[in-house]
N, C-alpha and C positions, 0 to 999 in steps of 0.2 A: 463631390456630389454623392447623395446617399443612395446606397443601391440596394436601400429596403429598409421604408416606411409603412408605418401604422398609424391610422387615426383613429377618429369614431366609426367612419365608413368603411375605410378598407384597407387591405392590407396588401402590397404590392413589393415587386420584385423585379430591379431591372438590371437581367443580367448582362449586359452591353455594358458595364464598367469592369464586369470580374473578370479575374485573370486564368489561365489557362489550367489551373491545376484548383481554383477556387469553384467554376464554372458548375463540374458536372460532382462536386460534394453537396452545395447547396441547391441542385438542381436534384439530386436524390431526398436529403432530408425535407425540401423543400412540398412532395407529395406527404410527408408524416403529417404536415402543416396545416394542407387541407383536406386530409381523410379525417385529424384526430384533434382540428383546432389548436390553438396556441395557448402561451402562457400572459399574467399581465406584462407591460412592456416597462413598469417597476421592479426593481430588485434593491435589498439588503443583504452586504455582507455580514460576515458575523455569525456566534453561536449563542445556544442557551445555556446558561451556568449549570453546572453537573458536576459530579465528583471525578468523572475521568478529563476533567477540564478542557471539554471538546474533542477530544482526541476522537473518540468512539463514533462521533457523529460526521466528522471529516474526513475519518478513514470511510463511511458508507459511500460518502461523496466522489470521493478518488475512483472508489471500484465503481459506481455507477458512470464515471465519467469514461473508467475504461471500460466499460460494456459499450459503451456509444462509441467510442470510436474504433473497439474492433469491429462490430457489427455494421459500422458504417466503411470498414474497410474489404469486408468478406464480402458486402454488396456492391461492390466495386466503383463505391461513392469515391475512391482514393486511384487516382487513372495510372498509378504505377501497380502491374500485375505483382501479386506478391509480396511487395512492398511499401513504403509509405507511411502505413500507418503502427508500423509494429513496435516502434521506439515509443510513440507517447503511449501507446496503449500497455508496453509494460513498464515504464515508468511510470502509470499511473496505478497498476497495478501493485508492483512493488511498492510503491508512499500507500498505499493503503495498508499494507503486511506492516509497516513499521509505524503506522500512527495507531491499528488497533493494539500493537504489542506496549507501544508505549503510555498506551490508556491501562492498557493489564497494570504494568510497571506500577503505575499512580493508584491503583486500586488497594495490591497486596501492599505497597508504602504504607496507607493507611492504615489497614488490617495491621501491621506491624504497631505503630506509634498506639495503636488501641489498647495491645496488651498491658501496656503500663499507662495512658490514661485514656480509660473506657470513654471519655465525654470530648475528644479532643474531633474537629472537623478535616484532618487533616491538614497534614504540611505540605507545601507546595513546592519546597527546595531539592524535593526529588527532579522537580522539571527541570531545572540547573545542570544536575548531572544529566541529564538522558536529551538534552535537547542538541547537543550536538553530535550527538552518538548516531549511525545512522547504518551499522552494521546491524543487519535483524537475525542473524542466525546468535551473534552475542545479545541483543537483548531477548533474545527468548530462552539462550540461557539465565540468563540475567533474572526471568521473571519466574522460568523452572525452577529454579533451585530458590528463592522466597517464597513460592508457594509451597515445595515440600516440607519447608524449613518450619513455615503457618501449622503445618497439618501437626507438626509435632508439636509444638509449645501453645496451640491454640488453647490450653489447659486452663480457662477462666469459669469461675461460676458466675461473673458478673453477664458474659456477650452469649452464655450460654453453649453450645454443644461444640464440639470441635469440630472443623472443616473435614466434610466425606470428599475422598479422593475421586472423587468421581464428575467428570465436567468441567475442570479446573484447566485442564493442560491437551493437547493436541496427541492427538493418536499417533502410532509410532509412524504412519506413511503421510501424515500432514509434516509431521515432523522434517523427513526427507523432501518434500516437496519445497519446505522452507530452505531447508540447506542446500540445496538445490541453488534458488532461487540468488541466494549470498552469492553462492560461488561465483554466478555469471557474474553479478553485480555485487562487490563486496561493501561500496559506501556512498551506493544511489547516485553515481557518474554516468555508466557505460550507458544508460541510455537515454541521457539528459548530452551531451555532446559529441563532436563529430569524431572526439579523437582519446587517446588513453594513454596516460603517463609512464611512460617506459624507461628503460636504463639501457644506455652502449656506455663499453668499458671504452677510457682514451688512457694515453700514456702523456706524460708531459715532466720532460726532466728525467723521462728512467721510472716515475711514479705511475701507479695503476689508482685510476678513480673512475667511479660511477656516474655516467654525466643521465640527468632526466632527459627524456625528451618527449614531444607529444607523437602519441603514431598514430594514425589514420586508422576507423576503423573500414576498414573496405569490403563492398558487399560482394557475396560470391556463392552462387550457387549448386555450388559442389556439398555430393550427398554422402556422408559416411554414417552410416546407422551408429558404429562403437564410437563417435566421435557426439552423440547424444544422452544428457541427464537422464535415466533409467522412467524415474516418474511423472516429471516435466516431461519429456522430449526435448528440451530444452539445448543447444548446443552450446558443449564445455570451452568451447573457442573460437575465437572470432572467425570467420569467413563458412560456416558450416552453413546448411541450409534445412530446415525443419517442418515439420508438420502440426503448422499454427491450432490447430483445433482439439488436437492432444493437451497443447500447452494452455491452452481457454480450457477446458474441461479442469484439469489437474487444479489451476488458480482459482476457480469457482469452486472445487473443494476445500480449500485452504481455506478460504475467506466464510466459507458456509460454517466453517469449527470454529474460528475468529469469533464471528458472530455470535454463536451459543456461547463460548467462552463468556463474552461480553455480557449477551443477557444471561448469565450468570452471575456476573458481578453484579450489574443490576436489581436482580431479586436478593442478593445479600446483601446492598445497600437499605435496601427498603426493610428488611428483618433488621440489619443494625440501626435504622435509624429510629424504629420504632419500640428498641433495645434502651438506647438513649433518649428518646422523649420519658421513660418510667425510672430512668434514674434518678 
């Protein structure tokens, strides 16, 4: 039975089917609905073709989805205090930090294969490497060190001026906020499941091996300020307890440089393309 229909007439809500932890989330977002009207009841997946081949456009997506769900969790649309909603809200967070970086990646690739032919619309075999990569403190090395690499051999009279270092890369405390960010979560797991792959030493035969095993992340409200990321707030280990709205503030700096980063690429997309239509 559907517990919320649209027609032409109207649009209804019955909450006597939802479940006890669904109830009082859409019974919050529920007033947005009728203060600020609704969307069509149509949707398409999918992106529009671009040179950072979606990437740019899916990472906005990610961070607004977690703006919704932490702000839907700070209003206490999420009936566990303090809890609930802090795992997708930084996992949604974090896939944005690594879809904008890996739109960079695709961008300076470009720039690269241009040196040697100015008219090429880039390669796409960069997404090969980088798609299963999913450490972002390595791809931002990864994208740092091609774009210093750009500013030096940019040396053409054909694409015109060489790349100003300026706008290009992340300030040195966006920087830390990203490594930061890795350390808690090294390869986009810890806060997509309930558990994290560990090692006990066993003996067998007199031999020492490393056996995996899955360990529980378990919640724990115990407060140690030195056991917190300096510009996150962010806690370096599992069971620590934190001050969520340091850690929102900090992430919405990251992603506000992401951002320029990106309309950056952008405006020297539209200079080189218009580089290439006079060749």
């Amino acid at each position: 039975m559907a517990f919320f229909t649209l027609d032409d007439r109207s649009l209804r809500l019955d909450t006597s089917t939802l479940g006890l932890n669904e109830k009082p989330l859409i019974e919050k977002l529920w007033t947005l609905i009728e203060a600020h009207g609704h969307d069509l009841d149509s949707a398409a997946l999918g992106l529009y073709p671009c040179p950072d081949f979606g990437y740019f456009a899916l990472s906005d997506r990610y961070w607004r989805g977690a703006l919704c769900i932490y702000f839907a969790g700070f209003s206490r649309a999420f009936v566990e205090a303090g809890a609930g909603f802090l795992e997708p809200w930084l996992f949604n967070s974090r896939h944005a930090v690594e879809l904008s970086l890996k739109g960079c990646i695709l961008y300076v690739t470009w720039y690269e294969e241009l040196l040697t032919k100015p008219l090429t619309n880039g390669y796409k075999a960069e997404i090969e490497k980088i798609d299963n990569d999913h450490n972002i403190s390595g791809l931002y090395s990864k994208y740092d060190k091609k774009v210093k690499k750009l500013m030096q051999n940019w040396g053409t009279d054909i694409l015109g001026e060489p790349l100003e270092d300026d706008g290009w890369l992340l300030s040195e405390r966006s920087q830390k906020i990203l490594q930061e960010l890795s350390e808690i979560d090294p390869q986009g797991f810890n806060f997509r499941y309930p558990s994290i792959k560990s090692f006990i030493t066993k003996f067998d035969d007199g031999k020492e091996s490393e056996v995996p095993i899955q360990k529980l992340l378990k919640t724990s409200w115990k407060w140690d300020e030195t056991e917190l990321f300096t510009e996150t707030g962010l806690p370096k280990k599992q069971g620590i307890a934190f001050t969520h709205v340091k850690v929102v503030n900090a992430l919405h700096d990251l992603i506000s440089e992401l951002s320029g980063i990106q309309d950056q690429h952008d405006a020297f997309y539209a200079y080189l393309d218009e580089v290439q239509r006079c060749l």
